[in-house]
N, C-alpha and C positions, 0 to 999 in steps of 0.2 A: 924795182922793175916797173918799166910802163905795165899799163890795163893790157895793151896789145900783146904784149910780149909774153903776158899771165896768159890770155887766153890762147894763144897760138899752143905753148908749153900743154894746157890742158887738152887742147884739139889733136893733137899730137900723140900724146899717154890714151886717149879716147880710142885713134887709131889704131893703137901698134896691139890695145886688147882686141881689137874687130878683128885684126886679122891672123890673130890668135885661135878667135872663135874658131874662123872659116877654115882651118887648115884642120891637117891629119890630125886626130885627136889631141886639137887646141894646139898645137905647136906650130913652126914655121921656124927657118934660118934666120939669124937677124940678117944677112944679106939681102936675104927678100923683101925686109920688112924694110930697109934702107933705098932698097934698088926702089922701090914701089911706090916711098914717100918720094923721093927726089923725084921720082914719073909724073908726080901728082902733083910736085910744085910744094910739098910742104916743106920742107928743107931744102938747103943749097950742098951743104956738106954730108957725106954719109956716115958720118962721126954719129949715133943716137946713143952712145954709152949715158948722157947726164940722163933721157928718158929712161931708159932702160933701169937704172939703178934709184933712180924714183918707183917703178913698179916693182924691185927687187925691194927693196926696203919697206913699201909697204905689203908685201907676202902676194904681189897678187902675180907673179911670175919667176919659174924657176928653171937655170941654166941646166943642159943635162951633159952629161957627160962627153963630149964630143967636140972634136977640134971645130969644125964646123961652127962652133957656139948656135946650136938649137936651142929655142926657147920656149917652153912651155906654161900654158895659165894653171896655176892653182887653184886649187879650192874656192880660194878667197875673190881669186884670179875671175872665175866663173862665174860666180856669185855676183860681183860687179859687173858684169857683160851681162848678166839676166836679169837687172836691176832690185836683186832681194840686199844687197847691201849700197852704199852711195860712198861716194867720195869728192870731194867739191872739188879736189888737183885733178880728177878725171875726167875730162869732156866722154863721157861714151854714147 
């Protein structure tokens, strides 16, 4: 992978926990988080499933129950957005 493409990926996982934070207690639809990056110019496509299953894998977000696909921050999830834990794939 370009340098470029590494840090877009990490700017990217940075946002989708921000706007985690910001929502109903840590959650948000991933439509919003799709519709909101395409708003913002970070993506072209609203395909985010590879981000998404980057923060699934590392524990710091989890799908709830719901056709909808609502996404919620973890523990760990949290912990990263208040900066008591780090992760270098995360621009936050």
């Amino acid at each position: 992978m370009e340098q470029a493409e590494i840090k877009q990926n990490k700017a990217i996982r940075g946002y989708i926990i921000r706007c985690l934070v910001k929502g109903f207690n840590n959650t948000a639809l991933t439509r919003q988080i799709s519709n909101s990056m395409m708003a913002a110019g970070l993506i072209v496509s609203p395909d985010i499933s590879k981000y998404l299953d980057y923060l699934q894998g590392a524990g710091y977000i989890e799908f709830t129950a719901a056709k909808d696909a609502v996404i919620k921050l973890t523990k760990e999830g949290v912990d990263l957005a208040e900066g008591t834990t780090e992760d270098a794939g995360v621009d936050v």
